[in-house]
C-alpha positions in Angstrom: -15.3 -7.4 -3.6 -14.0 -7.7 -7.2 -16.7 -6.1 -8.6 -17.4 -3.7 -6.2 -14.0 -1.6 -7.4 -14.4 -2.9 -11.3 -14.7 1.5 -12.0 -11.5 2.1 -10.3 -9.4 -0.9 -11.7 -10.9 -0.3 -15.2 -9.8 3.7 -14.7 -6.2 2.4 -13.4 -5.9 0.0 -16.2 -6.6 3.2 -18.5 -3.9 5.1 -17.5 -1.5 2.2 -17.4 -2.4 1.5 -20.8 -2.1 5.2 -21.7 1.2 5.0 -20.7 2.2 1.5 -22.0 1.0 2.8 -25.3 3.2 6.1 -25.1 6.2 5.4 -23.6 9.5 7.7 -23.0 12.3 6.8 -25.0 14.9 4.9 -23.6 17.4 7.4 -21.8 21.0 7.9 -23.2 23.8 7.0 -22.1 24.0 7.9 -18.6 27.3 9.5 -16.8 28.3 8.5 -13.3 25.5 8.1 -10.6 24.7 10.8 -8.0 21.9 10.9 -4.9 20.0 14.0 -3.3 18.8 13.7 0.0 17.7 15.8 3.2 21.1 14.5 5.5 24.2 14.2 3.9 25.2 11.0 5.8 21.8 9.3 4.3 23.4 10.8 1.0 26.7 9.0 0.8 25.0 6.1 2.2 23.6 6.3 -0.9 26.8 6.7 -2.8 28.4 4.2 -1.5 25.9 1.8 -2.3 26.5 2.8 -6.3 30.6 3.1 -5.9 30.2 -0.6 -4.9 28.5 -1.7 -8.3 24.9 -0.8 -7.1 21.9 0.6 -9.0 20.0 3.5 -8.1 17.0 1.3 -6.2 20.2 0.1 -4.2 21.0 3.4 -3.5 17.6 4.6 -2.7 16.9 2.2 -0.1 20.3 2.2 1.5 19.5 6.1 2.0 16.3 5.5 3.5 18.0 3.3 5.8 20.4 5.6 6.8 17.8 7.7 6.7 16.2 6.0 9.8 19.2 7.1 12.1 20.4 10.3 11.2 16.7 11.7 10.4 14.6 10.4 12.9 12.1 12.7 13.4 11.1 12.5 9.6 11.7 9.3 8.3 13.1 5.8 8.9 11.7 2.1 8.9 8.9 2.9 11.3 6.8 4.1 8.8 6.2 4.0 5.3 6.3 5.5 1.7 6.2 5.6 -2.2 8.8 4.9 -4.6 8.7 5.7 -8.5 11.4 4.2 -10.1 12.6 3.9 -13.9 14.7 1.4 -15.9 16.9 2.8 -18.3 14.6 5.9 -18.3 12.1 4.0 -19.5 8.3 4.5 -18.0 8.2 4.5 -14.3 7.0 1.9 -11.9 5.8 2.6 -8.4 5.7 0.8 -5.3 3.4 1.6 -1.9 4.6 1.3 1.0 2.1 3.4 2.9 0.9 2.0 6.4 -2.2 0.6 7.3 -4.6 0.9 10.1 -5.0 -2.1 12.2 -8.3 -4.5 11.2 -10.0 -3.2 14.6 -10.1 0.5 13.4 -13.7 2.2 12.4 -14.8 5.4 11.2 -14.7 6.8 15.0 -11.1 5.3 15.9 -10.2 8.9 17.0 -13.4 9.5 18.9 -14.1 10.2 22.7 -17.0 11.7 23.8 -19.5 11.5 20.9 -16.6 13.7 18.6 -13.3 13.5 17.2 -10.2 14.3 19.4 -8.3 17.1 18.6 -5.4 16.4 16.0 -2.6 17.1 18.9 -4.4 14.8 21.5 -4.7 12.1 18.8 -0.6 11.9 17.6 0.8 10.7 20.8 1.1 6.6 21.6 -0.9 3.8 20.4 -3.5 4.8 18.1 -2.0 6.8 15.5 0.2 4.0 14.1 -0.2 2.0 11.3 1.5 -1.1 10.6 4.9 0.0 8.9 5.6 -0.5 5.0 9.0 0.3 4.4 10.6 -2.6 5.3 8.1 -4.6 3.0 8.6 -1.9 -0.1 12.1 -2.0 -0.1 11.6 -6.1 0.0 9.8 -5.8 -2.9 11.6 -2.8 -4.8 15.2 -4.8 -4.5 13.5 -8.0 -5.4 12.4 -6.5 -8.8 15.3 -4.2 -9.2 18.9 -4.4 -6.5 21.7 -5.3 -7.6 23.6 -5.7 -4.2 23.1 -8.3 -1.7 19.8 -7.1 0.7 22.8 -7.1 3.6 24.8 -4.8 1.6 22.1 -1.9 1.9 22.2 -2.3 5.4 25.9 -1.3 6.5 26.0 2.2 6.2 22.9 2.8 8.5 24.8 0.0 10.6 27.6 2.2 11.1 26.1 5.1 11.9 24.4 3.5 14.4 27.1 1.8 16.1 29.8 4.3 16.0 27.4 7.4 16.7 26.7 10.2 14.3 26.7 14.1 15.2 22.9 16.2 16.2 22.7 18.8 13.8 21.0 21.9 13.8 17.3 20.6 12.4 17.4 18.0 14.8 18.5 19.7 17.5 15.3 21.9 16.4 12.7 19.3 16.5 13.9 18.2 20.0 13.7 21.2 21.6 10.7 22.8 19.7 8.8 19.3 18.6 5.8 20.9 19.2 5.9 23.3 16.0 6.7 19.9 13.9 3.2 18.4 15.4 4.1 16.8 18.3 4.8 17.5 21.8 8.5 16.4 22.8 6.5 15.9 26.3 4.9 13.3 24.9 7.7 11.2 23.8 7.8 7.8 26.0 11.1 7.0 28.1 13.2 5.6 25.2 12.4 8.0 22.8 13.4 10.9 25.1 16.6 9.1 26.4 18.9 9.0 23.0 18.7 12.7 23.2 18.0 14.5 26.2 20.2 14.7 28.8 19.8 14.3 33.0 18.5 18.0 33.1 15.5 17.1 30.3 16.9 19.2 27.6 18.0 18.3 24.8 21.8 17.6 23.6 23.6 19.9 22.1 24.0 20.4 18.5 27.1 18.2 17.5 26.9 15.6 20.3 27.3 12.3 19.0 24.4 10.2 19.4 25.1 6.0 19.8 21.9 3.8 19.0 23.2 0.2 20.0 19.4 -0.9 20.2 19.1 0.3 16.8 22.5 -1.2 15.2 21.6 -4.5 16.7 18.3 -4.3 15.4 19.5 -3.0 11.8 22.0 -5.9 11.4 19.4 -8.7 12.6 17.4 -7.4 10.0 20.2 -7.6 7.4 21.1 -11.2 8.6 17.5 -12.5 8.8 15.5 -10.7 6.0 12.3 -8.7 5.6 10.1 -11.4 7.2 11.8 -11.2 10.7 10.5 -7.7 10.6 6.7 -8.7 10.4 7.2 -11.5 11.9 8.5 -12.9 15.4 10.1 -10.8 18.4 9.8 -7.4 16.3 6.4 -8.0 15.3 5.4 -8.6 18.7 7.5 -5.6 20.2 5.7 -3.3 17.9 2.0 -4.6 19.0 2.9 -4.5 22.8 4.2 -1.2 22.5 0.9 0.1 20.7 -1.4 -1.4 22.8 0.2 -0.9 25.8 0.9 3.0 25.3 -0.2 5.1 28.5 -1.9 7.4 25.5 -4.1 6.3 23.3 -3.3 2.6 23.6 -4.3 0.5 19.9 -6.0 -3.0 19.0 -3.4 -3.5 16.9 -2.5 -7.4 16.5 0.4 -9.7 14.9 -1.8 -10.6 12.6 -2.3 -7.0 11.5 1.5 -7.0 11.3 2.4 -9.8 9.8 -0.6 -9.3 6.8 1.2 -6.0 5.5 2.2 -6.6 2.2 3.7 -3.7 -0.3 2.0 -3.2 -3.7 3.2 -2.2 -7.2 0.8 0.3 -8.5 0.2 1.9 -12.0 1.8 5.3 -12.4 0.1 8.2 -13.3 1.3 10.5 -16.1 0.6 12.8 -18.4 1.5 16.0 -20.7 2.7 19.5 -19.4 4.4 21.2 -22.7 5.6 18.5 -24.3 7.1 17.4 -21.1 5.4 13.9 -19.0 4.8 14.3 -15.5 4.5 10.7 -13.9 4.1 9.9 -9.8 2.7 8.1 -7.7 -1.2 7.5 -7.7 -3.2 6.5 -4.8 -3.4 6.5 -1.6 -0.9 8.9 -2.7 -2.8 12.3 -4.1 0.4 13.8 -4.8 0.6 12.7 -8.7 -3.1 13.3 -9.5 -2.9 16.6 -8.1 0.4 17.9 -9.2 -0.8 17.0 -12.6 -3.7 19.3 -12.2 -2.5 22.7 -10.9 0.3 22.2 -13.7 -2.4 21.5 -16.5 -4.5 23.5 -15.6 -1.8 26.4 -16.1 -0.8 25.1 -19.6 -3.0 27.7 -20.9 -0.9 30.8 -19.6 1.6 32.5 -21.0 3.4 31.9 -17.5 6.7 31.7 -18.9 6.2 35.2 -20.5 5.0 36.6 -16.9 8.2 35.3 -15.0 8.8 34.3 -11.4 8.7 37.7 -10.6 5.0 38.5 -11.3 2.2 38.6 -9.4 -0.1 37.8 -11.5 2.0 34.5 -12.2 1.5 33.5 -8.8 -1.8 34.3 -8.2 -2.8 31.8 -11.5 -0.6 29.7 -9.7 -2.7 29.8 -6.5 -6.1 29.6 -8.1 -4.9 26.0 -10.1 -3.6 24.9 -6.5 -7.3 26.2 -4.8 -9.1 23.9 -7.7 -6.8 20.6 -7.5 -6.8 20.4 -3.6 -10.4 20.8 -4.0 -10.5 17.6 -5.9 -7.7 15.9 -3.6 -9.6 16.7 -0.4 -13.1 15.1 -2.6 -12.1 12.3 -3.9 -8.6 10.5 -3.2 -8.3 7.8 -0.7 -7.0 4.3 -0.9 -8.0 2.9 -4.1 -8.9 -0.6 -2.6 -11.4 1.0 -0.4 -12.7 3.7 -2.5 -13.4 3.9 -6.2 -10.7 6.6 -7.2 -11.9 8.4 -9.9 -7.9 8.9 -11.5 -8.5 8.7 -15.0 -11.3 11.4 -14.8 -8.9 13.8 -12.6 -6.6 13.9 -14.9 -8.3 14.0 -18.1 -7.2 17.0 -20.4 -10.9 17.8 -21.3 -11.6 18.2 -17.6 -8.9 19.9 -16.5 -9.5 22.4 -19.3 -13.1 23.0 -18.0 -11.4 23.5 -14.7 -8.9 25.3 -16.0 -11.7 27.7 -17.6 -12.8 29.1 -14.0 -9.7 30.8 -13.6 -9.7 34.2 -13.9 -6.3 36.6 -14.4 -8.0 39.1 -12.8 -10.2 37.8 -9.6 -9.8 35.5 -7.6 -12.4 32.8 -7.6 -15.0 33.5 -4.6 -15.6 29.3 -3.8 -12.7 26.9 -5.4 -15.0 24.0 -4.9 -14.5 20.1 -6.1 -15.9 19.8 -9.6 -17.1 16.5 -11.3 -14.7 14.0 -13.0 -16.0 11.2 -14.7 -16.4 8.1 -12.7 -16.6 10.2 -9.7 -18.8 8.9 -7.0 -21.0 10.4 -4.3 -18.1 11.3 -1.7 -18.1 13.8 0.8 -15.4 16.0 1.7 -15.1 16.6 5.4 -11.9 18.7 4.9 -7.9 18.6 5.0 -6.1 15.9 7.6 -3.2 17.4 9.4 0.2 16.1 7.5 3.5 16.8 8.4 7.4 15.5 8.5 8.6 13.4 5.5 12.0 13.3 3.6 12.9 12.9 -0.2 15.6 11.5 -1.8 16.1 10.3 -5.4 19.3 8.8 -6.8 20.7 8.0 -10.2 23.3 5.4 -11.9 25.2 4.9 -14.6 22.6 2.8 -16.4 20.6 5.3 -16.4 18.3 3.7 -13.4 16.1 6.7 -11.5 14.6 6.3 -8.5 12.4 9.3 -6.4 10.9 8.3 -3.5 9.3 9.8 0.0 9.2 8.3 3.3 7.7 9.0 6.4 7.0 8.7 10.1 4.3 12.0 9.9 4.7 14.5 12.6 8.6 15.3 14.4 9.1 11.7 15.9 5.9 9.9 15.0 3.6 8.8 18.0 6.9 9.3 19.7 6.9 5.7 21.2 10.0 3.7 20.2 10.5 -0.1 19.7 14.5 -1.7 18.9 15.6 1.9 18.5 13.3 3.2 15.6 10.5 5.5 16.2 6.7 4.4 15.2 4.7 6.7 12.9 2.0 8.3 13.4 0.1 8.1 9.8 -3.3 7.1 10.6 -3.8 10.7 11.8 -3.8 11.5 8.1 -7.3 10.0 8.1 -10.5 12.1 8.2 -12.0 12.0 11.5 -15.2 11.9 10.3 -16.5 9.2 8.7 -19.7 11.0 7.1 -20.8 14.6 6.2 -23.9 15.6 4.9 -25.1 11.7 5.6 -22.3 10.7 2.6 -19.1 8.5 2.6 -16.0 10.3 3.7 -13.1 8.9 0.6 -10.6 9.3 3.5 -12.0 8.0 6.2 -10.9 5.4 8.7 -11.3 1.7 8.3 -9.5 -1.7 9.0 -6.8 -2.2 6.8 -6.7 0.6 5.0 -4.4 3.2 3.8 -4.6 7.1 4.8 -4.7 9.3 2.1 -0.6 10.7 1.8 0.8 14.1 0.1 3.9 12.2 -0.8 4.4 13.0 -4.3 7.9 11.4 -5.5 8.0 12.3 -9.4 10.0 11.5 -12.5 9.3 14.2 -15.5 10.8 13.3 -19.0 11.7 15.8 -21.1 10.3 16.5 -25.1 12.9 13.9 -25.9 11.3 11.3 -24.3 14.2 11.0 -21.6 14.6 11.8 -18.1 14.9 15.9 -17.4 14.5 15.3 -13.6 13.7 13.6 -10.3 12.3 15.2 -7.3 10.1 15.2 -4.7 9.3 17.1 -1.3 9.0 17.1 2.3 6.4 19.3 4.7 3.0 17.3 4.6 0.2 18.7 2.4 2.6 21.4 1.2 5.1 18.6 -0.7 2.4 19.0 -3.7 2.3 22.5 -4.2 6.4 22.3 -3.4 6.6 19.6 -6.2 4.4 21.8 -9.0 6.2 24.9 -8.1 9.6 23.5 -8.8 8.2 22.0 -12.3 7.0 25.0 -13.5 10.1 27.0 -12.6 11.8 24.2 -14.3 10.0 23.7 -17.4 8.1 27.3 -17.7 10.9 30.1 -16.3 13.9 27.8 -17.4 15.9 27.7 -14.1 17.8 24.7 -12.8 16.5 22.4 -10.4 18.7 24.0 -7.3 17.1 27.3 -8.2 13.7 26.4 -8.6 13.6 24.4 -5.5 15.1 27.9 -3.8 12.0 29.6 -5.1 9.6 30.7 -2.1 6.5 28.7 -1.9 3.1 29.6 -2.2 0.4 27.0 -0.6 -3.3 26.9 -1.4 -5.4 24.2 -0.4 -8.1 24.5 -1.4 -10.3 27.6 0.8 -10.1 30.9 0.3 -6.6 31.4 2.5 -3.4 31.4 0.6 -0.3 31.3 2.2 3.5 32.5 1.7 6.5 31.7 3.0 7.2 34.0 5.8 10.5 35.9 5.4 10.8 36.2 1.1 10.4 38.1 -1.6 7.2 36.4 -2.0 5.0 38.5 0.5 6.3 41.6 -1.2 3.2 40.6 -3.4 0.6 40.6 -1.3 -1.0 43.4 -1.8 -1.2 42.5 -5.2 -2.5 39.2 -4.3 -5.3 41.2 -2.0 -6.4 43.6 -4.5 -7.0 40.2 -6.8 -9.6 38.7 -3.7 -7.3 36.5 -2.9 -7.0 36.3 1.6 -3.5 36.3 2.2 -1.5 35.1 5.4 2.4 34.3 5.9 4.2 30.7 6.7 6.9 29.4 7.9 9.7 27.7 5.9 8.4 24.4 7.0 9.5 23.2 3.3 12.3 20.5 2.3 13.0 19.6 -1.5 15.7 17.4 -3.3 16.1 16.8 -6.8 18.5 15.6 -9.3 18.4 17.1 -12.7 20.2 15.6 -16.5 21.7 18.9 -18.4 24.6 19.6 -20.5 25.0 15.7 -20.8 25.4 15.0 -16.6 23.2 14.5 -13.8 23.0 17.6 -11.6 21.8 17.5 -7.9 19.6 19.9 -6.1 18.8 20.3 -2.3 16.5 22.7 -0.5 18.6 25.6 0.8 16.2 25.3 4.0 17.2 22.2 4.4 20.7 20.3 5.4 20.2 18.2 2.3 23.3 17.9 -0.2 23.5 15.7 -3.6 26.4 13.7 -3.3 28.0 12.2 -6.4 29.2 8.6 -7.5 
């Protein structure tokens, strides 16, 4: 099997090396510590954790934690996610915590019939779970990198358990209209439905405190007894009767799928946007490959000149977006199942012949995937349905930065609920099919593997060689084009992180429709955006950002002004 990936470990080695051989100065001294994240409970959680002496992974994972109570229809420690994390502001390091599909699963895992299921039929119960990561990646990240004792992280998300925390308005939201966020609040089982719906079958009001004993209990277990009590013993074995027994979609999930999951470091992936160094996350993530390419395939626009304001900015914008999830849809997958070609996506010399079919004035007719080096003979058998997620990043006074995403997928995962956490529903990201054309699908479904993820946590280092900023985004296949957007109002139109994220999006993935956000300035330019070819259609606000910034000598926080998120300071 060594051999078999010898391309893709060579092509990761390349970039590692690439970055070993350049990397960012270490950071200056660094003020007090701050964290950004989507609930401001999961925020001071995070706070607290560096008040008490702790470092930014601390921090990180103490909001994720948290994270899993307040946020639970987005995140928590029933599914999985990506950290990158620097030392002093030195060159990133990032862990996976993605999920994986149990050894049972095939290429036709959602099929019935002779066809794949229909995405909505295929998120509810059993089937769509993967074995959770996060437990495992935050093992792994405080091993290498907490300060605190691994009980410490745990209070906060203790407390807020225990003594209850208030519904707000976005979950109130999701309960009563979980079908917009990709699943069916129907389709909830008994104990997901009965933290928060009451004897009439609607949900509680917004500001009723919610109590999750099950979950408390569960959260300080877990805090007494360590990572391994997660994967193994009465949780494991909760999790694999409650999969395989769903009335929907039941699994073949077993303990020993559960108890195999480990975490992984992975190389980062970087490279140069004017002067400044991008860096994320590289597969089963796509979001670092293809951030890098809509930015760098930009660099050759004056968009700083043409200003957030233009419409011809944001239709070059669009096209770059059209191109790089072209390649995403093409070629990423889990790099130990696929050969990944990452060092050829994100070459300069290919980008710029990419960059090359990009016209100011047109739109191009067919933003097809082109052909990196080390490429292989994959078929693209279109987008998987993403959604949910929640970013955080935090910073300390050492200078420590850590961005990272995690996720259950869709509003309250499969829905189905074990100790008081819901289970994810990522192996929906999968493609379906398994083959087009009669050629390998890079994203397809198999035993033990990773689904491809959006998730695109990213650290970008100013011309100094020092951190500039942190962020990362929410909303499924949109985080990317959420992440590049608020780089190049950072970097190209010079606004702060708070402002950029506040920008409207624009999403293009790759065919000939390009969306905007419904309800901003944005669609005031499309009719521009018509008369350049470009097929033009509104969308929601489904979009939630954080970010913390270094200017004027201090860390600066940013949240999404869709979102509830808050940065919350040492």
């Amino acid at each position: 099997m060594v051999s078999r990936f010898a391309p893709l470990l060579a092509s990761f080695a390349l970039v590692a090396c690439v970055a070993a051989a350049n990397p960012p100065a270490p950071s200056r001294a660094a003020p007090p510590g701050m964290v950004s994240a989507a609930d401001p409970r999961a925020a001071e959680a995070g706070a607290e954790m560096l008040r008490r002496g702790g470092n930014a992974a601390d921090a990180a994972l103490a909001t994720m934690l948290a994270l899993t109570v307040v946020e639970p229809q987005s995140s928590g420690i029933g599914g999985g996610g990506f950290l990158v994390y620097s030392t002093g502001g030195a060159a990133p390091v990032t862990y996976d915590g993605r999920e994986i599909a149990p050894a049972a699963a095939d290429g036709k895992w959602f099929w019935a019939n002779g066809a794949p299921i229909p995405i909505d039929q295929a998120i509810p119960g059993g089937k769509s779970v993967g074995v959770p990561g996060n437990i495992r990646l935050m093992a792994l990240a405080h091993g290498k990198h907490g300060k605190l004792p691994w009980k410490s992280l745990f209070e906060p998300a203790i407390r807020l358990a225990r003594d209850g925390f208030a519904i707000t308005k976005r979950l109130h939201f999701a309960l009563a209209r979980g079908d917009d966020e990709g699943l069916s609040v129907a389709a909830l089982s008994a104990a997901g439905r009965a933290l928060y719906f009451g004897a009439d079958g609607q949900p509680r009001p917004v500001g009723t405190v919610i109590r999750n004993p099950a979950l408390a209990d569960f959260l300080e277990q877990l805090s007494e007894r360590g990572p391994d009590s997660f994967y193994v013993g009465p949780n494991a074995r909760a999790i694999v009767a409650e999969v395989n027994g769903s009335a929907r979609n039941p699994s073949r999930m077993t303990a020993g799928d559960v108890a195999s999951y480990d975490a992984k470091a992975r190389p980062a992936v970087c490279g140069d946007y004017r002067g400044y160094r991008v860096c994320g996350m590289g597969p089963p993530s796509s979001g670092a490959t293809t951030v890098f390419a809509i930015l760098k395939q930009l660099e050759r626009f004056d968009i700083a000149n043409l200003g957030p304001r233009s419409g011809q900015a944001w239709h070059l914008i669009a096209e770059s977006m059209r191109l790089a999830y072209a390649d995403r849809d093409q070629f990423l997958g889990d790099p130990d199942f696929v050969s990944v070609p990452v060092a050829g996506l994100i070459d300069p010399g290919y980008l710029a012949q990419r960059s090359a079919l990009i016209a100011p004035d047109r739109s191009i007719a067919e933003a097809g995937a082109g052909s990196p080096a080390g490429a292989p003979a994959m078929a693209c058998a279109g987008p998987a349905v993403e959604r949910g997620t929640s970013h955080f990043v935090a910073v300390d006074r050492w200078g420590n930065v850590a961005s990272e995403t995690s996720t259950i997928e869709s509003a309250f995962g499969s829905g189905l609920v074990v100790n008081g956490y819901y289970l994810n529903n990522e192996l929906t990201d999968f493609s379906f099919w398994p083959t087009k054309d009669g050629c390998p699908v890079a994203n397809r479904v198999d035993g033990g593997k990773r689904p491809r993820s959006s998730m695109s946590p990213t650290i970008v280092y100013g011309p100094d060689g020092k951190v500039r900023l942190a962020l990362g985004a929410a909303g499924g296949a949109t985080i990317i084009a959420q992440v590049a957007k608020a780089i190049i109002g950072v970097v190209d139109w010079k606004l702060t992180a708070q402002d950029a994220i506040a920008l409207p999006a624009i999403y293009a993935p790759g065919g000939k429709t390009i969306y905007l956000e419904r309800g901003t300035w944005l669609e005031s330019l499309a009719p521009e955006l018509r008369a350049l070819g470009h097929q033009v259609e509104s969308r929601g606000p489904s979009f939630k950002a954080n970010a913390i910034e270094f200017v004027g000598g201090r860390w600066v926080g940013a949240a999404d002004p869709r979102s509830e998120g808050v940065a919350v300071g040492e």
